[in-house]
C-alpha positions as a printed NumPy array, in Angstrom:
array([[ 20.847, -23.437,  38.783],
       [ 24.074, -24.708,  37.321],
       [ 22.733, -28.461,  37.479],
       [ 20.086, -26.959,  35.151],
       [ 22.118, -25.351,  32.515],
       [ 24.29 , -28.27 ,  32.841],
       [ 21.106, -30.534,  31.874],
       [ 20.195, -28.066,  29.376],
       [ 23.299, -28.156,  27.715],
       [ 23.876, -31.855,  27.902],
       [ 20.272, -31.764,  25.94 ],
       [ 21.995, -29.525,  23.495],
       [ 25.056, -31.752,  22.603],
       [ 23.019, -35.501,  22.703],
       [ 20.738, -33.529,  19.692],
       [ 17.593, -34.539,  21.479],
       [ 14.669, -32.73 ,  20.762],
       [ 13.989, -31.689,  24.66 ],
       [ 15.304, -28.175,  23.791],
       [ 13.597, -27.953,  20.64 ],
       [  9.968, -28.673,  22.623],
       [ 10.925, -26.284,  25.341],
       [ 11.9  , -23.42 ,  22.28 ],
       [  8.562, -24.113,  20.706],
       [  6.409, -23.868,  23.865],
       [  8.515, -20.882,  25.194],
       [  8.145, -19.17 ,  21.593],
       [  4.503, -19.995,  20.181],
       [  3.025, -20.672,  23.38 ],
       [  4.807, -17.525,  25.679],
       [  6.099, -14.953,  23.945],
       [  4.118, -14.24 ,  20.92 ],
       [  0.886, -14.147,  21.954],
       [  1.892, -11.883,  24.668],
       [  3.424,  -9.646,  21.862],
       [  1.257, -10.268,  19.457],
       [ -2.018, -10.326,  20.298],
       [ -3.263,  -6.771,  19.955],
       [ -1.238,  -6.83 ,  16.49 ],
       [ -4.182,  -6.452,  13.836],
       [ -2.093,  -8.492,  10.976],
       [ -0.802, -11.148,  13.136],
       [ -1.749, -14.64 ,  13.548],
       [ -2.355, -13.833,  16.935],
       [ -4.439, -10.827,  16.92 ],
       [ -7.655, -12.07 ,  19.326],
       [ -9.888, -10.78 ,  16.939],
       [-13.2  , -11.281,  18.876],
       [-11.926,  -9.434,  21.79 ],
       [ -9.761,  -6.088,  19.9  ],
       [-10.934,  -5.622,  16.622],
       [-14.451,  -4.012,  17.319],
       [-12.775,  -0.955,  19.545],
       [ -9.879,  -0.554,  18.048],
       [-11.862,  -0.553,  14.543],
       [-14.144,   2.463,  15.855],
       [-10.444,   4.09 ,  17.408],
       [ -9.546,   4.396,  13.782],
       [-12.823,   5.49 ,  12.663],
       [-13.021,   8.212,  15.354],
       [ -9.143,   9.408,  14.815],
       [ -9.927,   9.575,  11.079],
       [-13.16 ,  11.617,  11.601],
       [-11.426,  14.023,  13.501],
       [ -8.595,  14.395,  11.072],
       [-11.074,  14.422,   7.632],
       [-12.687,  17.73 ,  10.021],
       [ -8.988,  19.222,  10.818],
       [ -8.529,  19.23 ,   7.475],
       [-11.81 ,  20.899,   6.219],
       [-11.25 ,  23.27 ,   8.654],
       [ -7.748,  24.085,   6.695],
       [ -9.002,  24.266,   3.551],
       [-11.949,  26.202,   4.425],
       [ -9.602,  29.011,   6.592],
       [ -7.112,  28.809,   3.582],
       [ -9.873,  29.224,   0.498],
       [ -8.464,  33.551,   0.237],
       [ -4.936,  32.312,  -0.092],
       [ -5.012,  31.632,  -3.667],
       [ -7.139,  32.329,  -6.66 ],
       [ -8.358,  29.925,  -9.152],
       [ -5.881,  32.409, -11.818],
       [ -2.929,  31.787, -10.262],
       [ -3.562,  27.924,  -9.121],
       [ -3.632,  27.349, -12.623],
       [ -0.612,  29.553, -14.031],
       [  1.696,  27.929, -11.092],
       [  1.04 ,  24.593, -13.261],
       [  4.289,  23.912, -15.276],
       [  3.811,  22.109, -18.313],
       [  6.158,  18.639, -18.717],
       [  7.09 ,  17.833, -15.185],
       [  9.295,  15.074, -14.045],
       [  6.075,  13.855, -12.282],
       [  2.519,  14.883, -11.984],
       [  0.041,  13.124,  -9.054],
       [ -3.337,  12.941, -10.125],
       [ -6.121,  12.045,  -7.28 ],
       [ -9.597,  10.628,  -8.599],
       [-12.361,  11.835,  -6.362],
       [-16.295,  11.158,  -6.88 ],
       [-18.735,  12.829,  -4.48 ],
       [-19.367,  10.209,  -1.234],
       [-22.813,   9.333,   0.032],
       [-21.512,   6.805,   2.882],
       [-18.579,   8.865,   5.392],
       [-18.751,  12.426,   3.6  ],
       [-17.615,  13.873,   7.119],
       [-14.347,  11.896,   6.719],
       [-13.585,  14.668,   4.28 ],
       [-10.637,  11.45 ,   2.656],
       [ -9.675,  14.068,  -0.565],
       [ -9.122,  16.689,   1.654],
       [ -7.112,  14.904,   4.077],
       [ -5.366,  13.411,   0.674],
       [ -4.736,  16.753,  -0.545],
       [ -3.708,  18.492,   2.994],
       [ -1.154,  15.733,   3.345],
       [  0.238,  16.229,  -0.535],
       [  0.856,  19.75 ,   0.168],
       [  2.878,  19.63 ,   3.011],
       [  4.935,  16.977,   1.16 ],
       [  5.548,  18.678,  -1.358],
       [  6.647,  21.928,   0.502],
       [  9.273,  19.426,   2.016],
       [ 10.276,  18.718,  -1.572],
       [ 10.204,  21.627,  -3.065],
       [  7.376,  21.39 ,  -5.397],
       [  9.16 ,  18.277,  -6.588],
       [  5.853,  17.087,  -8.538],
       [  2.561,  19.012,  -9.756],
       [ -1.045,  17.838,  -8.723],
       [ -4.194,  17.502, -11.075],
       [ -7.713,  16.662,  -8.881],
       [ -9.944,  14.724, -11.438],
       [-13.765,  14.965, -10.277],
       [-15.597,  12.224, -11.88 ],
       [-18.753,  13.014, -10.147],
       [-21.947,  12.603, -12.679],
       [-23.519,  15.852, -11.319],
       [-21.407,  19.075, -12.301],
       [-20.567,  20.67 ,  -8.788],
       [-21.919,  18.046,  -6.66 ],
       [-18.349,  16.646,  -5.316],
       [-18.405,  19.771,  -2.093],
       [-14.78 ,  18.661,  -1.587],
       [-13.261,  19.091,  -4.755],
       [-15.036,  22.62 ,  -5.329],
       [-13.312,  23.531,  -1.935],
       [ -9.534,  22.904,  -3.647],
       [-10.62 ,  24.707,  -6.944],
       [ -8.104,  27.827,  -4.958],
       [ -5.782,  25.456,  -4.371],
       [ -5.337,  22.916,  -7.395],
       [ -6.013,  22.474, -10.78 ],
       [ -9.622,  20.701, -10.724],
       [-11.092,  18.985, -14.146],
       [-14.521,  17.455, -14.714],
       [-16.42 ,  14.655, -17.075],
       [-17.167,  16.502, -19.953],
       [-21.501,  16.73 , -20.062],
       [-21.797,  14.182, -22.122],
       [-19.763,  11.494, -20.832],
       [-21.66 ,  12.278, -18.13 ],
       [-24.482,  11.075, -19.962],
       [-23.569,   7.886, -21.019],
       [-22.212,   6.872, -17.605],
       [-25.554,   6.492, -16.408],
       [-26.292,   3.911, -18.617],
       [-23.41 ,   1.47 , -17.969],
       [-22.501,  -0.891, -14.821],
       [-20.577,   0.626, -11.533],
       [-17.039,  -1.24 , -12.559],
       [-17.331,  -0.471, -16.337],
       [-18.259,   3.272, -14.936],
       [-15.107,   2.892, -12.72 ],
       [-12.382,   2.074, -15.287],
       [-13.688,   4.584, -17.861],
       [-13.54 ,   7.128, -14.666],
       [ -9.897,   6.302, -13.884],
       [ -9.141,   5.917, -18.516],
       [-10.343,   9.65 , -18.527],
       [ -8.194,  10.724, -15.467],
       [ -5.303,   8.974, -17.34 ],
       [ -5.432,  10.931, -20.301],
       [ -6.525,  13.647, -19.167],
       [ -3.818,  14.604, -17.2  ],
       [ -1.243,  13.629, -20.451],
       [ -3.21 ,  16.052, -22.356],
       [ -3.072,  18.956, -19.956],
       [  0.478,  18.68 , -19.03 ],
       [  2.468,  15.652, -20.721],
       [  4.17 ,  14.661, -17.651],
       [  7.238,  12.198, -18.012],
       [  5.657,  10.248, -15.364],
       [  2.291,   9.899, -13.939],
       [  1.182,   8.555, -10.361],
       [ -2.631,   8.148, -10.252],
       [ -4.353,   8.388,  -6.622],
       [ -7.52 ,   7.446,  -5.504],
       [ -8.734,  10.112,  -3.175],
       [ -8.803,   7.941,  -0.08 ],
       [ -5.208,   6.938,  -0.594],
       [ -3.162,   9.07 ,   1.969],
       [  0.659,   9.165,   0.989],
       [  3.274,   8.151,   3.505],
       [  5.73 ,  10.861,   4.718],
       [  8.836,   9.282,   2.197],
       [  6.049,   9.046,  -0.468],
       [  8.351,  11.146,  -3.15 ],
       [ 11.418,  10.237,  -2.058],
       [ 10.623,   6.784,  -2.951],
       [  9.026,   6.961,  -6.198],
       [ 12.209,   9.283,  -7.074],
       [ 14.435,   6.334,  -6.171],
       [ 11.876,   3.87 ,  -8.044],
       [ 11.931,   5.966, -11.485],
       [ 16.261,   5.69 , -10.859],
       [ 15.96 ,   2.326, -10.788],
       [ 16.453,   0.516, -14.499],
       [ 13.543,  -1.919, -13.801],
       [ 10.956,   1.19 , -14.217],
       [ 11.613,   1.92 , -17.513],
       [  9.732,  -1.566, -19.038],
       [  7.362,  -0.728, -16.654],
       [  3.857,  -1.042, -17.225],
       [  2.946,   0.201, -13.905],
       [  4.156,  -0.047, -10.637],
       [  1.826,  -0.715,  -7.616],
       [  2.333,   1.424,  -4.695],
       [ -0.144,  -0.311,  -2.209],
       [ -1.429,  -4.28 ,  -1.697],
       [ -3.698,  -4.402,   1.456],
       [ -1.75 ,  -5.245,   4.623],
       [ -4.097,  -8.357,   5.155],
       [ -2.981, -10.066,   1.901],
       [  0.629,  -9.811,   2.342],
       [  1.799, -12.692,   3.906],
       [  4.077, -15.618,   3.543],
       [  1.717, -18.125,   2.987],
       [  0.657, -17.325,  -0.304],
       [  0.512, -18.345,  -3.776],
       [  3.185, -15.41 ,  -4.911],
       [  6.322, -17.672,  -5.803],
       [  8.49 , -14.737,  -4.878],
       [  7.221, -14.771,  -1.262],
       [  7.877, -18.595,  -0.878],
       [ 11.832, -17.746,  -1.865],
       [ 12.019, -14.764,   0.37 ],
       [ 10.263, -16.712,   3.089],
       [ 12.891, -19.741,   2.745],
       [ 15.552, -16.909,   2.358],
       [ 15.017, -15.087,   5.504],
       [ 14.421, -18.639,   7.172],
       [ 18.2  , -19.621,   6.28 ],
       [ 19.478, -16.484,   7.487],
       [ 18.005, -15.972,  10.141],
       [ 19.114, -19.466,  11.459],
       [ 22.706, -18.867,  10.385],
       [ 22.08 , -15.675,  12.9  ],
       [ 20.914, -18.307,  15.734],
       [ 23.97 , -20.317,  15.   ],
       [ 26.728, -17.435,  15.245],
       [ 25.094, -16.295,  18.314],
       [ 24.465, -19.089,  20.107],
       [ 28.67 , -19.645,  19.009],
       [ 29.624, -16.214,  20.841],
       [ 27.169, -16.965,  23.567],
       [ 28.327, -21.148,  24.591],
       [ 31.817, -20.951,  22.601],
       [ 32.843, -24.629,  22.95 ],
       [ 29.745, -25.743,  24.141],
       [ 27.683, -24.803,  21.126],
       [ 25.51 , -27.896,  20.146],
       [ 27.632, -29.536,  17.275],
       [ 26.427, -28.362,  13.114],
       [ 24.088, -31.373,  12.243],
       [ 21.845, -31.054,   9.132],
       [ 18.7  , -31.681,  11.618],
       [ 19.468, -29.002,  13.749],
       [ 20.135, -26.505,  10.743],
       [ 16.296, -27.435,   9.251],
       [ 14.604, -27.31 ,  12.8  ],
       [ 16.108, -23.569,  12.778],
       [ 15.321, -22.536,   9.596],
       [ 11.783, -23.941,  10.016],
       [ 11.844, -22.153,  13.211],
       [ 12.655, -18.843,  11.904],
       [ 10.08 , -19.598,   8.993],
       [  7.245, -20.193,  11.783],
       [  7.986, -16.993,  13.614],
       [  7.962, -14.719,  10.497],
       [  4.338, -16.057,   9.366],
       [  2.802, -16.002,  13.113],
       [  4.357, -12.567,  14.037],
       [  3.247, -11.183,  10.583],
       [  5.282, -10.362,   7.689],
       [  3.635,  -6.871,   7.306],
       [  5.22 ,  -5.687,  10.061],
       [  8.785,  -7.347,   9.245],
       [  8.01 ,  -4.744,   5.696],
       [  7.921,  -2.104,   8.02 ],
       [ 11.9  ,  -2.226,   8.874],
       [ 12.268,  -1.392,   5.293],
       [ 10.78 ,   1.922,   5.491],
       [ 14.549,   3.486,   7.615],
       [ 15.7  ,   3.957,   3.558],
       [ 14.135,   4.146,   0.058],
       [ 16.843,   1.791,  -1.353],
       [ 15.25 ,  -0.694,   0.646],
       [ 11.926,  -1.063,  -0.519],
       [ 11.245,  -4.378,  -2.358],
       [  9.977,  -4.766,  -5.967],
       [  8.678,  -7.843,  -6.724],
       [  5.521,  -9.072,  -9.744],
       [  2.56 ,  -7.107,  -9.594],
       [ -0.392,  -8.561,  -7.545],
       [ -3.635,  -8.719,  -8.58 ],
       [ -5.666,  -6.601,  -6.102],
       [ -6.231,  -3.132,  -5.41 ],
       [ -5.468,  -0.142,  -7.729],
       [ -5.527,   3.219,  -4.842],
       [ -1.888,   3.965,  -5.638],
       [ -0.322,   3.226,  -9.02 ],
       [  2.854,   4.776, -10.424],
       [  2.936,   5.042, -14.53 ],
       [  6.648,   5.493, -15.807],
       [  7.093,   7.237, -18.674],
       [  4.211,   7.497, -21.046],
       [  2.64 ,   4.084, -19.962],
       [  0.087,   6.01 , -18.465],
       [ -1.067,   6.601, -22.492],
       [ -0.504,   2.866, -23.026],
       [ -2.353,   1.888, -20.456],
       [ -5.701,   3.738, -21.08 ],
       [ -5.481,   2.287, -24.405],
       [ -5.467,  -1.3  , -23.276],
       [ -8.095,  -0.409, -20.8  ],
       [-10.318,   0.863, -23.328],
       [-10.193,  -2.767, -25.061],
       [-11.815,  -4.167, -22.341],
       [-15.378,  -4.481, -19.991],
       [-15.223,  -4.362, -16.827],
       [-18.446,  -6.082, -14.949],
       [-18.545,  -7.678, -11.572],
       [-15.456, -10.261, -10.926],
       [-13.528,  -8.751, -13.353],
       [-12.827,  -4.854, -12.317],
       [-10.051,  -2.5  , -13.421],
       [ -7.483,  -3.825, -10.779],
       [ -8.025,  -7.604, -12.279],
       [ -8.452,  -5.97 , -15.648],
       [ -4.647,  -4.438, -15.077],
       [ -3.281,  -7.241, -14.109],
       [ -4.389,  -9.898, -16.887],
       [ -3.367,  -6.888, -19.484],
       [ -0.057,  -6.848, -18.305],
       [  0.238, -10.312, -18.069],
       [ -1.251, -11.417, -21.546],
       [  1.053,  -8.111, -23.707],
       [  3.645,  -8.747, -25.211],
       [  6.764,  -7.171, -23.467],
       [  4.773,  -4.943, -20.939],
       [  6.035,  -6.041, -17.114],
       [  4.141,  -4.912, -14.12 ],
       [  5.876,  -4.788, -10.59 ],
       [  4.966,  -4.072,  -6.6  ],
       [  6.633,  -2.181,  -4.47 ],
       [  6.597,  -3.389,  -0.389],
       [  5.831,  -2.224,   1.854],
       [  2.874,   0.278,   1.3  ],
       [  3.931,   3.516,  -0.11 ],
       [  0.184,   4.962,   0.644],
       [ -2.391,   4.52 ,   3.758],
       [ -5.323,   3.269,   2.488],
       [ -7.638,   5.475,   4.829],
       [-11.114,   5.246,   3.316],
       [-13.536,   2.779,   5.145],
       [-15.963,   3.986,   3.15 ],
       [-16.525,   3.259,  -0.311],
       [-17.909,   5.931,  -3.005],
       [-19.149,   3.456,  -5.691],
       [-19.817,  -0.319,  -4.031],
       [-22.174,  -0.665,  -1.002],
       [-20.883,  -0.294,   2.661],
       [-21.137,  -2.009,   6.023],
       [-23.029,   0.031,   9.126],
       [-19.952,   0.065,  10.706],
       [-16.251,  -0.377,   9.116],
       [-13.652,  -2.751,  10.459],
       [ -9.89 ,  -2.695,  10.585],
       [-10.438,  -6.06 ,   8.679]])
């Protein structure tokens, strides 16, 4: 055994690339995909051989808790009257959540606004009523969303007016979308002029720090030239390798330290004999370091950030995905306004339509938040058309 280490760390001072192989081999070929393989966002995930049960293991766990959560609302429905839901409003709060909901052909036994809505309320008992809560029904037929009728005792529910209800029928699903989520957006500044506005989609289940963070984001001196802030950008699409500039720096960032790390520990481990500083050896470990990152998967890296709300990173917006979206100050007003300027068809919906707005004004700035603030729970869509059976990816 000592002739070994011996060898080994003759290897290690001649700078030949022997323990460099046996590193690589030992890393990518040994102890990644052993970790990594059942990890859904990894390089290594063996797709073909996971993703079918553990896609219907989500779909079962969130059936059961879309029918927990019915079952709550339904046992709860004498608790409160519709009266005194809507006097416990207070006009001008510091923040008001508003969650769009449409009736759902596909998955209505997931129950996803109610299981929104459960989850909301016990965060906000945590907080102290730190926000209020608007539900915005944009269902076409007048009492046909079951769910949202359900939290009229609860919540504050508003509806299309009848004859926007009308027109809607006449345009395309994405134009019908971003006129949906427009009217949510002023609807809930004309109710209750809130000095900030976060906009749900009703399959967009907050995280347990969910206030806590957006608290510490409206601190922060960024928010105030704001446009919007993005609170979600699916887990699939977050990785290093990817035309975000920002990513590339962080990825080269956390590829020096990380070898600096290797260096100081591999000091206290060999003392004098550490292999000698070269410039090769310094790039083969940041590279190193670089490659683990990507293969392991950088969402779950994100996830370390979640022990404190200082932590979370804000970075550009991204283009996709609009389920969570946090409106500082009155930009909720501005932003319906630039959103009524526009079309939205097929290619070009409201998340794209967002992003080029923000991009193309003058002075407006539009930022991400990482990781996810919300889990996006809905496998089933309410306005596009949806698979016989939903997958993780």
């Amino acid at each position: 055994m000592r002739r070994w280490i011996a060898f080994v760390l003759h290897q290690f001072r001649s700078g030949s690339v022997f323990w460099g192989s046996v590193l690589c081999v030992l890393t990518f070929g040994v102890v990644l995909p052993l970790c990594c393989h059942r990890c859904v966002y990894s390089y290594y995930f063996l797709r073909s051989i996971f993703l079918e049960d553990m896609s219907a293991v989500a779909l079962r766990d969130s059936l059961l808790q879309g029918q927990e959560a019915l079952r709550y609302w339904q046992s709860s429905a004498t608790d409160k009257s519709p009266n005194n839901a809507r006097e416990s409003v207070i006009s001008r709060p510091h923040l008001l959540v508003t969650v769009v909901t449409a009736k759902r052909t596909d998955g209505r036994d997931f129950h996803y606004l109610l299981q929104v809505m459960r989850q909301l309320e016990v965060l906000l008992q945590a907080c102290d009523n730190c926000a209020e809560v608007l539900v915005c029904d944009v269902e076409s037929e007048p009492s046909g969303n079951e769910d949202a009728e359900l939290l009229k005792k609860h919540f504050r529910v508003v509806h299309h007016p009848l004859e926007e209800r009308k027109v809607h029928s006449y345009i395309n699903m994405f134009e019908k979308e971003k006129r949906d989520y427009v009217f949510c957006l002023r609807r809930g500044w004309e109710l209750l002029r809130p000095r900030n506005v976060v906009l749900l989609e009703d399959d967009a289940l907050p995280r347990k720090d969910f206030f806590s963070v957006i608290q510490d984001l409206l601190s922060r001196r960024f928010s105030l030239n704001s446009l919007y802030v993005k609170l979600y950008h699916p887990e699939r699409l977050q990785r290093y390798w990817n035309p975000e500039p920002y990513r590339l720096l962080e990825w080269v960032g956390l590829g020096l330290v990380g070898a600096t790390v290797l260096l100081l520990l591999s000091v206290a481990v060999w003392g004098p004999r550490t292999p000698s500083f070269s410039t090769p050896l310094m790039l083969f470990l940041v590279l190193y370091v670089m490659a683990v990152a990507e293969l392991m998967g950088r969402h779950y890296l994100l996830e370390l950030r979640r022990v404190s709300p200082q932590l979370y990173a804000v970075s550009p917006a991204t283009e996709c995905c609009t389920p969570a979206m946090l409106f500082p100050g009155n930009a909720s007003v501005r932003v319906a306004a630039l959103l009524d300027r526009v079309e939205c068809v097929k290619g070009h919906a409201k998340d794209m339509a967002l992003y080029r707005i923000a991009r193309n004004t003058p002075g407006e700035r539009a930022h991400s938040i990482e990781p996810n603030l919300i889990q996006h729970i809905g496998a089933f869509s309410s306005v596009r058309p949806n698979p016989p059976n939903p997958q993780l990816l």
